[in-house]
N, CA, C and O of each residue as an XYZ file, in Angstrom:
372
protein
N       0.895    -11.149     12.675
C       1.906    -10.101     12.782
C       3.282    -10.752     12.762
O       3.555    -11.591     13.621
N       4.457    -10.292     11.508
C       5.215    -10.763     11.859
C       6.129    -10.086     12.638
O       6.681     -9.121     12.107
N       6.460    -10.409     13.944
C       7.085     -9.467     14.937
C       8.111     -9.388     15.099
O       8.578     -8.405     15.675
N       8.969    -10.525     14.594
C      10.423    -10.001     14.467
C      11.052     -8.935     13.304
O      12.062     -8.246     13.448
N      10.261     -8.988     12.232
C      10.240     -7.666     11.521
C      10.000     -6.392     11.953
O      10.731     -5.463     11.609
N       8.712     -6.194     12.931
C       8.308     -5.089     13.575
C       9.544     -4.747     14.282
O      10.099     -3.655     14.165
N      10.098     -6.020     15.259
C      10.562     -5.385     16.321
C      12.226     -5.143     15.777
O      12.989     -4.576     16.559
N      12.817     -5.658     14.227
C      14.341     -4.925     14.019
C      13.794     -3.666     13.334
O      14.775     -3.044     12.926
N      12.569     -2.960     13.001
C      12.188     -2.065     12.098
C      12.353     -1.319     13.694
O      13.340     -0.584     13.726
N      11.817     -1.357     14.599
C      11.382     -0.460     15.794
C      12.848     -0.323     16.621
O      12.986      0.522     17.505
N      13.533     -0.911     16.374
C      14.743     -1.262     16.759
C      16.053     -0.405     16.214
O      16.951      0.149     16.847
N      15.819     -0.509     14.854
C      16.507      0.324     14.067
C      16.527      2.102     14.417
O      17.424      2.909     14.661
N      14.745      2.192     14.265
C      14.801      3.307     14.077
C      14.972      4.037     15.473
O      14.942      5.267     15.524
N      15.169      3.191     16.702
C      14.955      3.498     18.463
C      16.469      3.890     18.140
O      16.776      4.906     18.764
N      17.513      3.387     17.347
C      19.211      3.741     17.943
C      19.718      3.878     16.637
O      20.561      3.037     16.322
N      19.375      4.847     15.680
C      20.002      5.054     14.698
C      19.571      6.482     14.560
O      18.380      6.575     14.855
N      20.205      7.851     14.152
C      19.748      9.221     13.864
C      19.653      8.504     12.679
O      18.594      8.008     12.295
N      20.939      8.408     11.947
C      20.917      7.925     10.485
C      19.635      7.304     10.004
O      19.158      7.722      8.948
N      19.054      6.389     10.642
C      18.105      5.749     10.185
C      16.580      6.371     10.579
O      15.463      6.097     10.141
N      16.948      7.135     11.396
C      15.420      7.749     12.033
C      15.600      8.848     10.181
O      14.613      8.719      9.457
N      16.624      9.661      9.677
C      16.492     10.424      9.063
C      15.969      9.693      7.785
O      14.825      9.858      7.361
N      16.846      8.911      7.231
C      16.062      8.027      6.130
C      14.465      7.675      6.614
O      13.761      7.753      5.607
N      13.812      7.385      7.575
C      12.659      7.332      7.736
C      11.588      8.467      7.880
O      10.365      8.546      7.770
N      12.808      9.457      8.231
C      11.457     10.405      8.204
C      11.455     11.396      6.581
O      10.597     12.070      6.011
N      12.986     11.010      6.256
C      12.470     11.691      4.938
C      11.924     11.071      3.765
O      11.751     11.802      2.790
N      11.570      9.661      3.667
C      11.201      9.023      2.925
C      10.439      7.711      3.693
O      11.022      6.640      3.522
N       9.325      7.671      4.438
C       8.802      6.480      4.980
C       8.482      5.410      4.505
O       8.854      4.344      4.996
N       7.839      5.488      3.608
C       7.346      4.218      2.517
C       8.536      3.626      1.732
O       8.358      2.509      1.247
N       9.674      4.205      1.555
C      10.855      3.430      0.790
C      11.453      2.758      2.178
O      11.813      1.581      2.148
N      11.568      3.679      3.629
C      12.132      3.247      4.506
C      11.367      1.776      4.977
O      11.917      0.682      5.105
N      10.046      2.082      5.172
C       9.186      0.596      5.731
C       9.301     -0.276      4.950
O       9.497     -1.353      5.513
N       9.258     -0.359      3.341
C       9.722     -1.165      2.294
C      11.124     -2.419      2.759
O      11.403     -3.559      2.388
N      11.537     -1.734      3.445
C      13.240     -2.734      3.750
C      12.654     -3.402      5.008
O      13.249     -3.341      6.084
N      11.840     -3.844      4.904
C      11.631     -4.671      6.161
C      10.180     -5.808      5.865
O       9.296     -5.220      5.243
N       9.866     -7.142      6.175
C       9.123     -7.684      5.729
C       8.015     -7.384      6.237
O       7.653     -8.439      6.758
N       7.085     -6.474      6.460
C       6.032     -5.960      7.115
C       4.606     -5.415      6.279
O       4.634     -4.481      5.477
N       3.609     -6.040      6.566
C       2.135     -6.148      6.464
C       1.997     -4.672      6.018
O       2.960     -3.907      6.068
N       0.709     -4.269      5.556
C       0.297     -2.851      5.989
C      -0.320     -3.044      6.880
O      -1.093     -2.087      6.839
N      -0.561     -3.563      7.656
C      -1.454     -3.323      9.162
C       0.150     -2.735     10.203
O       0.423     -1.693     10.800
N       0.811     -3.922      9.994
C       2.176     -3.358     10.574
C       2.767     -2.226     10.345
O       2.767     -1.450     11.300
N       3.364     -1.814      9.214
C       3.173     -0.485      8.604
C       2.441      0.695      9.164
O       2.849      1.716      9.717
N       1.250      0.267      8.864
C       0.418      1.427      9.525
C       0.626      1.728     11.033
O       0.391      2.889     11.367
N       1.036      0.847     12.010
C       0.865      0.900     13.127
C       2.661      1.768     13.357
O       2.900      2.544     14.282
N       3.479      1.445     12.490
C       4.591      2.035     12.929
C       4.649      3.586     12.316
O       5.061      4.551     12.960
N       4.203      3.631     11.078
C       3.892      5.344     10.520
C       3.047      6.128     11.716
O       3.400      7.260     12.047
N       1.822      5.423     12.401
C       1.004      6.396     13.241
C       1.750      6.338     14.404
O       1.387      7.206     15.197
N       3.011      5.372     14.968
C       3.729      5.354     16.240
C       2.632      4.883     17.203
O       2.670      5.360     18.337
N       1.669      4.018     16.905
C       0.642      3.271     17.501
C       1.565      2.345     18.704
O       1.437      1.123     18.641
N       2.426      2.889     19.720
C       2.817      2.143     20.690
C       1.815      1.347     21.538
O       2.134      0.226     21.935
N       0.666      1.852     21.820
C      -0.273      1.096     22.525
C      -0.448     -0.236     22.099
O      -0.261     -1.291     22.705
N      -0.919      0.040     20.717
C      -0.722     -1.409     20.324
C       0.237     -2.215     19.524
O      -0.246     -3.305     19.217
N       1.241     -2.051     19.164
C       2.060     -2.423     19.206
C       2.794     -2.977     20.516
O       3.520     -3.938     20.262
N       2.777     -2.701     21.470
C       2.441     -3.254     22.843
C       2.005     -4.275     22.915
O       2.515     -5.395     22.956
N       0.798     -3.846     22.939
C      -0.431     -5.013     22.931
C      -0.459     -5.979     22.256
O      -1.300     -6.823     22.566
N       0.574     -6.294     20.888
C       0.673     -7.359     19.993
C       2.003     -7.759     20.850
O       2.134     -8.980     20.759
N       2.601     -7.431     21.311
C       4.004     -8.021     22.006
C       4.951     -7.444     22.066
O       5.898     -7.890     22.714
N       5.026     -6.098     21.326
C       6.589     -5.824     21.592
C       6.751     -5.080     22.814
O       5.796     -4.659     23.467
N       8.424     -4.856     23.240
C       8.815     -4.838     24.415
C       8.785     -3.291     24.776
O       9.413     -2.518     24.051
N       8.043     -2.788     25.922
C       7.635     -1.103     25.858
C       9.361     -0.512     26.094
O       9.732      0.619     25.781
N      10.330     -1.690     26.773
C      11.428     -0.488     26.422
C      11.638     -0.245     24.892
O      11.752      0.912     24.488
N      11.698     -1.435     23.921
C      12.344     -1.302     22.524
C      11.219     -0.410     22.147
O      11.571      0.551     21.463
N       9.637     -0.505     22.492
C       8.786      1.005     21.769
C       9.151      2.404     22.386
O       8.933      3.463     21.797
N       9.805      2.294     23.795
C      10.093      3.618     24.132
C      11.110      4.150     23.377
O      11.041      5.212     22.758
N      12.342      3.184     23.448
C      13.443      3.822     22.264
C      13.073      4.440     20.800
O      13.607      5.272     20.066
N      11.869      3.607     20.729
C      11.657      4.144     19.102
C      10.991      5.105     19.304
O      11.041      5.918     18.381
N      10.166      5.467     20.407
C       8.769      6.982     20.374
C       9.936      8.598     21.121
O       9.636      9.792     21.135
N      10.855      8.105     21.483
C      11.740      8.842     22.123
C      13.306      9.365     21.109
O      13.937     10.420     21.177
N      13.525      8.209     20.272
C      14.084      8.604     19.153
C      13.779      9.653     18.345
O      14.526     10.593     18.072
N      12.364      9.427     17.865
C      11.931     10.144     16.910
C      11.447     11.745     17.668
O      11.351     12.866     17.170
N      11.217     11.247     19.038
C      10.717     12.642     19.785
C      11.733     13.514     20.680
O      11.706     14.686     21.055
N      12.470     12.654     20.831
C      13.705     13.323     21.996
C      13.337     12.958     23.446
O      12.343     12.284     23.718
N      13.979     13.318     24.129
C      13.917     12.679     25.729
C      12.796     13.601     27.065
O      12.485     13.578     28.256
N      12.615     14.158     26.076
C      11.473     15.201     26.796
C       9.772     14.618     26.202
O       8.689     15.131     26.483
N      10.050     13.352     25.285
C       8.755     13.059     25.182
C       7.985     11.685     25.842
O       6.995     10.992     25.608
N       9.480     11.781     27.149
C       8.691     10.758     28.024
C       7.090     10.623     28.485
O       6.142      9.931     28.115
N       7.215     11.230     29.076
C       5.771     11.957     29.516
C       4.751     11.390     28.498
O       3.906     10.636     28.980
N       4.706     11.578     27.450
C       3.665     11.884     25.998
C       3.648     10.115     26.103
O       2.615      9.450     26.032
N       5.126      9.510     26.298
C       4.857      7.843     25.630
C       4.498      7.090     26.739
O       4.440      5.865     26.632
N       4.199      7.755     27.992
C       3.755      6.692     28.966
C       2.553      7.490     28.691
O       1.968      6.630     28.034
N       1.625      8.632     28.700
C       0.127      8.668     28.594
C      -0.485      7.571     27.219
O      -1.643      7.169     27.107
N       0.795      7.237     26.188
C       0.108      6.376     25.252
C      -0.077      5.049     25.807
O      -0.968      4.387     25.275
N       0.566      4.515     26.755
C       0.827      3.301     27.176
C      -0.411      2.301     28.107
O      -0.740      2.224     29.291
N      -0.642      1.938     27.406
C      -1.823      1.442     28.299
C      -1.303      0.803     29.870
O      -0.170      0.369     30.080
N      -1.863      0.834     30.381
C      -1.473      0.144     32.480
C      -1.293     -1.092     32.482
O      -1.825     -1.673     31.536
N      -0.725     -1.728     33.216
C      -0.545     -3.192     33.250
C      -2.250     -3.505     33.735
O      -2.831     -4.399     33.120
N      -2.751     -3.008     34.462
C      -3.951     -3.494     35.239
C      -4.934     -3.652     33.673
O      -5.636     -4.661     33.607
N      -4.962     -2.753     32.567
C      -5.534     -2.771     31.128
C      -4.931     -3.678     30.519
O      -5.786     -4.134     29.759
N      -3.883     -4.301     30.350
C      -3.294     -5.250     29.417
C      -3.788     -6.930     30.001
O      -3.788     -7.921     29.272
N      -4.149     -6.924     31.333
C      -4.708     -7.925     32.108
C      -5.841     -8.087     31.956
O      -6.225     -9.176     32.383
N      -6.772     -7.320     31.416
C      -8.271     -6.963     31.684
C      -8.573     -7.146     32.509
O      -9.624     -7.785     32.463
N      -8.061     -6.833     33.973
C      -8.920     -6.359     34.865
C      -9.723     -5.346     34.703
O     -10.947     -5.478     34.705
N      -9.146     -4.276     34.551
C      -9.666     -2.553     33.985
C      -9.402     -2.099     35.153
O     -10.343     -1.334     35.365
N      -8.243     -2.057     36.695
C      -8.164     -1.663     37.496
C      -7.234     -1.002     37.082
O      -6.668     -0.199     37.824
């Protein structure tokens, strides 16, 4: 994964309207400007924060981006995606 791509792509689109709009009206030209996999890709089109997480990036810079695109009322929605610290440890507590 290259993650510094992920994370100015997730970055961008967390503090830009401008750029959230180019992405949502054209995704595939928008993900194009950035050096990113289709596994990466895919994980940012489905807003796969869990794992994207889970590969490393930082849950504030994924909250900016799941809250961008959703507004501030979709807190709620991006912490049920979020897996627990006690799950990212494998404990499973």
């Amino acid at each position: 994964m290259s993650l510094s791509a992920v994370e100015q792509c997730i970055f961008d689109l967390g503090n830009s309207g401008k750029v959230r709009k180019a992405y949502v009206a054209e995704p595939d030209a928008f993900l194009a400007r950035y050096a990113l996999d289709d596994e990466e890709r895919a994980l940012v089109r489905g807003e796969d924060v869990a794992e994207l997480f889970r590969r490393g990036l930082n849950p504030m810079l994924l909250m900016g981006f799941h809250m961008g695109l959703h507004g501030p009322a979709s807190m709620g929605e991006y912490l049920k995606k979020m897996p627990t610290l006690a799950s990212t440890l494998g404990t499973g507590e």
